[in-house]
C-alpha positions in Angstrom: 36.3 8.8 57.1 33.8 7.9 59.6 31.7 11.2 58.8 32.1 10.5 55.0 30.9 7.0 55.8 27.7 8.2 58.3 26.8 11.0 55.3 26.5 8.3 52.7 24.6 6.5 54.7 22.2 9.2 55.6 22.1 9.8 51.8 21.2 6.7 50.8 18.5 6.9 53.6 17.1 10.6 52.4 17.0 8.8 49.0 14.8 5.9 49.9 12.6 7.6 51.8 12.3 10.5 49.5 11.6 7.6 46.6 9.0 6.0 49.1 6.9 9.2 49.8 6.7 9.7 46.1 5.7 6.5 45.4 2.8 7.0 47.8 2.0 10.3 46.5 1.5 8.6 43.1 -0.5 5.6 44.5 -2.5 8.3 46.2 -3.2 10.3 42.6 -3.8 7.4 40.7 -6.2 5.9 43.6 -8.0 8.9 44.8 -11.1 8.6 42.0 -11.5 5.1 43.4 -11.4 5.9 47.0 -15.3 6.2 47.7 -16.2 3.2 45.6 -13.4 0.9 47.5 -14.4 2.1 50.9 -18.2 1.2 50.0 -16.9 -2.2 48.8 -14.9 -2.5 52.0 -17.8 -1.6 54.2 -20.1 -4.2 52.1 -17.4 -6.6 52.8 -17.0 -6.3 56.2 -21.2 -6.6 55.7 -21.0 -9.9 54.4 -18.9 -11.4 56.8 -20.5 -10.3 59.8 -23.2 -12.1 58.8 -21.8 -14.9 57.3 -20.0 -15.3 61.3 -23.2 -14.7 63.0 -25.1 -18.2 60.8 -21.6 -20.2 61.3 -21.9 -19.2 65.2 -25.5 -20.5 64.9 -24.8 -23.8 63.0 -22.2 -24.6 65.6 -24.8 -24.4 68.0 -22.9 -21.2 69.9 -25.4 -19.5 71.7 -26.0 -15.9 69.9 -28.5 -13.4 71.8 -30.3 -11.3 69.4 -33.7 -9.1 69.0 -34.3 -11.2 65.5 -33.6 -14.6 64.7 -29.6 -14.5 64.2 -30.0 -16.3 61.0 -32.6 -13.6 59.8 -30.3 -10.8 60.7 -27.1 -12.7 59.3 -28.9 -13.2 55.9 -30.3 -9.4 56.1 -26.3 -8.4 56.8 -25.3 -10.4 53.9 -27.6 -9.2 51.3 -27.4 -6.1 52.1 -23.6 -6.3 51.9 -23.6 -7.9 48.4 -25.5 -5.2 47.4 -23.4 -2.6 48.5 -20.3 -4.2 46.4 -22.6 -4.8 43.5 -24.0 -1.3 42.8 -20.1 0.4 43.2 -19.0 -1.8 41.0 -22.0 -2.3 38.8 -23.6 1.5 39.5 -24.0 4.5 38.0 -21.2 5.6 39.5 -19.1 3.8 38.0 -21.0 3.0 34.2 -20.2 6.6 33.6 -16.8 6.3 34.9 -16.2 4.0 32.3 -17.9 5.9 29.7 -15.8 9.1 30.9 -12.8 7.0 30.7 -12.1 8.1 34.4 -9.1 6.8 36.7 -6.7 4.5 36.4 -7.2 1.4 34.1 -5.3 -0.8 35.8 -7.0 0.0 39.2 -10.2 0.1 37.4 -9.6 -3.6 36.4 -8.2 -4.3 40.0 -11.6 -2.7 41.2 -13.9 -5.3 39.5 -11.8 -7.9 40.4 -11.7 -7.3 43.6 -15.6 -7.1 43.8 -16.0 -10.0 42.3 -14.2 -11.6 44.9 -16.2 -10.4 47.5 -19.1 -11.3 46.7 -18.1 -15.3 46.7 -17.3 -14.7 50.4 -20.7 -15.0 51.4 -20.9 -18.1 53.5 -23.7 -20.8 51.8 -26.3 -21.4 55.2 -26.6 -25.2 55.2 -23.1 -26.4 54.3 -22.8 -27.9 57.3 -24.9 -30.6 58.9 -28.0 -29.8 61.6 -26.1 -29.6 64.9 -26.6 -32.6 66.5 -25.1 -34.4 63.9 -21.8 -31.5 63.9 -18.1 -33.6 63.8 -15.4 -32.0 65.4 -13.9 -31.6 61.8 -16.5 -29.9 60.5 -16.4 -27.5 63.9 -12.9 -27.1 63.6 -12.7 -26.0 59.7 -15.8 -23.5 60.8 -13.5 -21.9 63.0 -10.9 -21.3 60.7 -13.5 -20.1 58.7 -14.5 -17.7 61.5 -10.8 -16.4 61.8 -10.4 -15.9 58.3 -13.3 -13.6 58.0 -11.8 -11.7 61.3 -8.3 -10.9 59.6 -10.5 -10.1 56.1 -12.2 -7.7 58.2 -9.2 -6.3 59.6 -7.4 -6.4 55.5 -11.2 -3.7 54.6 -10.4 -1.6 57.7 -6.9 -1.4 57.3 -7.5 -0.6 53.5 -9.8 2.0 54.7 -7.5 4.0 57.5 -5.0 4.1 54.2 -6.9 5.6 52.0 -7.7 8.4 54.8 -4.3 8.7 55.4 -3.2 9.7 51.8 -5.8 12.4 51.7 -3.2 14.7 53.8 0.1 12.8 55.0 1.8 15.9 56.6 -1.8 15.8 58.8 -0.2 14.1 62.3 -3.4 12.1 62.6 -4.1 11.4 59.1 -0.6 10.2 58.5 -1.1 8.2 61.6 -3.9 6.4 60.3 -1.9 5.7 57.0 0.6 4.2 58.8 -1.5 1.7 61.4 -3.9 0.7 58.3 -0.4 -0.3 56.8 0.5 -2.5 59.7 -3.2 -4.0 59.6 -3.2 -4.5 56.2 0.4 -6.8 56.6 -1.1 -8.5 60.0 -4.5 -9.5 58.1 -2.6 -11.4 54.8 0.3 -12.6 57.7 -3.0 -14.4 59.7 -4.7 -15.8 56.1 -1.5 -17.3 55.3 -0.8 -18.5 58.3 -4.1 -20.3 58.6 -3.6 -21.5 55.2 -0.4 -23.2 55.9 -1.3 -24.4 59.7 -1.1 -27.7 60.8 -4.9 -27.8 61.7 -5.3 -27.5 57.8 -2.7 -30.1 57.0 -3.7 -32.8 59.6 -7.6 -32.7 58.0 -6.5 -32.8 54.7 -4.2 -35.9 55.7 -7.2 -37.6 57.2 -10.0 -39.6 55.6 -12.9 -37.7 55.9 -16.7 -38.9 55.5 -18.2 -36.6 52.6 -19.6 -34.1 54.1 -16.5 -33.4 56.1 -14.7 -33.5 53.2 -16.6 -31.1 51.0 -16.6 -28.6 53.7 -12.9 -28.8 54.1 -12.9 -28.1 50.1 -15.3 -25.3 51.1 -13.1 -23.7 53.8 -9.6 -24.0 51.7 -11.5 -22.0 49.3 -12.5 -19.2 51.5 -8.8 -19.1 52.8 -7.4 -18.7 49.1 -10.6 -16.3 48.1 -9.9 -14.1 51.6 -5.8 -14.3 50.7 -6.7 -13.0 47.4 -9.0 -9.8 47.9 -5.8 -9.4 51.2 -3.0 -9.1 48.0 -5.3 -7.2 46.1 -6.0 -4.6 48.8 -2.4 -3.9 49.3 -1.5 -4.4 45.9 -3.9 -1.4 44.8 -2.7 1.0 47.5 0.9 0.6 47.5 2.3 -0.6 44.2 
């Protein structure tokens, strides 16, 4: 009985993980025409945000050592960025996979949706008052900020180590890749919801604020939701 019992088991097991792989080998077919385009967008991303975290350092009056003006090279990081996203999803790369009809629809849609979204993450230089004048609000929501664009960046690289790893799963290192992106992937949207539920959040938004505070804690909640959203959308595309 107990064998019976142990090789139904191991069945059900062989079954699921059979029914996994395959799923993953279909995510991989249907994805693989997008995989240069989302790995640009993922780079201009990550672009976008270093920057946008090198001018919050600077309005927070963190001391940044750099050959350029940090603001200079975090708007430079930023535009360049933004116009990564916009020419894979606005190039001629992809205008003629749209008049080709090429890849998935469905991806194709989650594509420009997803690019969309990344280009509102740029951070807006001069939300925040001049340095001296700084609350500890307004300090504390630019951190969150700050960590949110961290686990973003982790969401892109993840995303990125996936899509290498589906180019050749039964590759050890390949399918090692695919399997850590995975775990980064989970660990970025865990951190964005996190800081979207945390207390921090709650207590600020309890609080009465002075304007400005209070716009920039509008400002910040909507990063958190944007960053959440281009997370879900990430692991949505590779993995559903």
């Amino acid at each position: 009985m107990a064998s019976k019992l142990l090789g139904f088991i191991a069945g059900i097991a062989l079954s699921l993980i059979l029914s996994f792989s395959g799923n993953i080998q279909a995510g991989t077919h249907k994805n693989k025409d997008f995989h240069a385009i989302h790995m640009m967008m993922n780079h201009g991303l990550n672009m976008i945000l270093d920057g946008s975290s090198l001018i919050m350092m600077t309005e927070m009056d963190i001391d940044i050592t750099f050959a350029k003006d940090p603001l200079v090279h975090g708007n430079a990081m930023i535009a360049n960025g933004k116009e990564l996203v916009d020419r894979a999803i606005r190039g001629p790369v992809m205008v003629e996979m749209h008049v080709k009809k090429k890849g998935d629809a469905a991806i194709m849609d989650s594509t420009h949706q997803l690019g969309e979204l990344m280009l509102k993450t740029a951070y807006s230089q001069g939300i925040m008052q001049p340095v001296e004048e700084n609350s500890i609000i307004a300090k504390h929501l630019h951190v969150l900020h700050l960590e949110a664009n961290h686990a973003l960046m982790m969401a892109c690289q993840g995303s990125n180590m996936v899509m290498i790893g589906q180019a050749d799963r039964t590759n050890d290192l390949q399918s090692y890749s695919f399997e850590q992106g995975h775990k980064m992937m989970l660990n970025a949207r865990t951190i964005l919801l996190d800081l979207l539920n945390s207390a921090a959040l709650k207590d600020m938004e309890s609080r009465i604020l002075n304007p400005e505070d209070k716009a920039l804690l509008k400002y910040t909640k909507k990063h958190l939701i944007n960053s959440l959203d281009i997370a879900n959308i990430l692991i949505r595309m590779e993995f559903d």
